[in-house]
C-alpha positions as CSV (number, residue, x, y, z in Angstrom):
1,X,88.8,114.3,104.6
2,X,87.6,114.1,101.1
3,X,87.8,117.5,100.3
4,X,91.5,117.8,101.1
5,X,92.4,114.2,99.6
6,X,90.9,116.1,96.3
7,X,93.6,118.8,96.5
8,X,96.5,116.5,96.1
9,X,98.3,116.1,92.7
10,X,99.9,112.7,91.7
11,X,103.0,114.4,93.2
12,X,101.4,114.9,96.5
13,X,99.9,111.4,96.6
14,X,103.4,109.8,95.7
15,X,105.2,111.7,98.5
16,X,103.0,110.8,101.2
17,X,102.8,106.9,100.0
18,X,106.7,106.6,99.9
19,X,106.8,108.8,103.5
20,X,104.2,105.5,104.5
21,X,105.9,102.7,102.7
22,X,109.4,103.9,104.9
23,X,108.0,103.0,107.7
24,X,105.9,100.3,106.1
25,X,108.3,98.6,104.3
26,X,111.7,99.6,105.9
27,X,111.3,95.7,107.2
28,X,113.4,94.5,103.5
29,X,116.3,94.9,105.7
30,X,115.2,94.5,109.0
31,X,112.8,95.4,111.7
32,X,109.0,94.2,111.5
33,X,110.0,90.6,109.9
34,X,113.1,90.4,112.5
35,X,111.1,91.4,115.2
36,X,108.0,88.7,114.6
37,X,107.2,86.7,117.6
38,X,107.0,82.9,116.1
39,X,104.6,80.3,117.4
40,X,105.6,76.8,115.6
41,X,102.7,75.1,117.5
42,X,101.2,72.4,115.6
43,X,104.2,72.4,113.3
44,X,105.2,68.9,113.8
45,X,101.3,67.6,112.9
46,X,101.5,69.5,109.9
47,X,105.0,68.3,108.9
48,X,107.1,71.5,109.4
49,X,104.5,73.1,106.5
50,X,103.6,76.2,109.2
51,X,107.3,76.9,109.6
52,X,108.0,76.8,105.9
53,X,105.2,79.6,105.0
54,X,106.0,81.5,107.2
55,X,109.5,81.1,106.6
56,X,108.3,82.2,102.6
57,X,106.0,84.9,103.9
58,X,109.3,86.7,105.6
59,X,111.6,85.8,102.3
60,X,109.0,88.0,100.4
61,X,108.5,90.7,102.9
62,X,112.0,91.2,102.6
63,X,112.7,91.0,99.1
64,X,109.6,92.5,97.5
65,X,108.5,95.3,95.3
66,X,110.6,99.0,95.5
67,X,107.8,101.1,98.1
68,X,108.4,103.9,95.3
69,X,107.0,102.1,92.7
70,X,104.5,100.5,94.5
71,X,103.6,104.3,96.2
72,X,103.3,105.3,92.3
73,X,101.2,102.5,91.2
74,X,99.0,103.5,94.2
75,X,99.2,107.3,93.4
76,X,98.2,106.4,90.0
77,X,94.8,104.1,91.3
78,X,94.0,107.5,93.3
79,X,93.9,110.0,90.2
80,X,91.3,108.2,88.5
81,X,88.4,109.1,87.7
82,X,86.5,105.9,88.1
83,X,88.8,102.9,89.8
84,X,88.3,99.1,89.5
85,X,87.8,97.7,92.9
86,X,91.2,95.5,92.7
87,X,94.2,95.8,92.0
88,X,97.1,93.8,91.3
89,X,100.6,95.3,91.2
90,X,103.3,93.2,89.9
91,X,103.9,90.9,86.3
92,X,104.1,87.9,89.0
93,X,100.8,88.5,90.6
94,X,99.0,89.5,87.8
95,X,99.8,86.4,85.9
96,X,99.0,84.5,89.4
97,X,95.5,86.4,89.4
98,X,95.2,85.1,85.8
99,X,95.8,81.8,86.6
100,X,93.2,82.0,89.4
101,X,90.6,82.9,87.1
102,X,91.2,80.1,84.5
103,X,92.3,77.3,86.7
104,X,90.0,75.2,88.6
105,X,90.1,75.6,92.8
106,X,92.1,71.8,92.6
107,X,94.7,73.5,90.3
108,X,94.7,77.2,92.5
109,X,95.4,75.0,95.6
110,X,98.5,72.8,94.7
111,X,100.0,76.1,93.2
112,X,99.8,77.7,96.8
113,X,101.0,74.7,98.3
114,X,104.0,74.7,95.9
115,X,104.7,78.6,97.2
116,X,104.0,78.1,100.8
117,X,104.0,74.4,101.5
């Protein structure tokens, strides 16, 4: 409804993306990351690396950004007038996206190894 999506304020926009992120996010303490079905097969002939991602993957889906601020950075995005088509929110990912742009693919690989391997 792009006529009604027009009519909110920054207010609006930050209300309704926290209301979202509650349910959304409410995992940082349990639900959706407790509740994730597991499937370790082919761990072993990848030498336990599957179980340790995902094992990272649930560490920062539980400890990661506040769902206000995030719903504020996103409220923000919304009001203007003519938005990029990415975003990054966070000083650690943006300096990761910075490093994907200057470093070569070789580089960009052994750093998400390092994080998820």
């Amino acid at each position: 409804m792009i006529w009604e999506s027009r009519s909110f304020t920054t207010d609006n926009w930050v209300e309704r993306i926290n209301e979202w992120n509650k349910g959304a996010f409410s995992n940082r303490n349990a639900g959706f990351t407790k509740a994730r079905q597991k499937s370790i097969f082919g761990d072993d002939e990848y030498g336990g690396r599957i179980s340790r991602s995902v094992s990272q993957m649930e560490h920062d889906e539980q400890n990661g950004m506040d769902p206000a601020h995030i719903g504020r950075y996103i409220a923000g995005i919304v009001e203007k007038k003519n938005p990029a088509v990415v975003y990054v929110a966070g000083a650690q990912y943006k300096f990761l996206s910075l490093l994907c742009k200057l470093l070569p693919a070789a580089a960009r690989g052994k750093i998400v190894g390092k994080i998820y391997g």
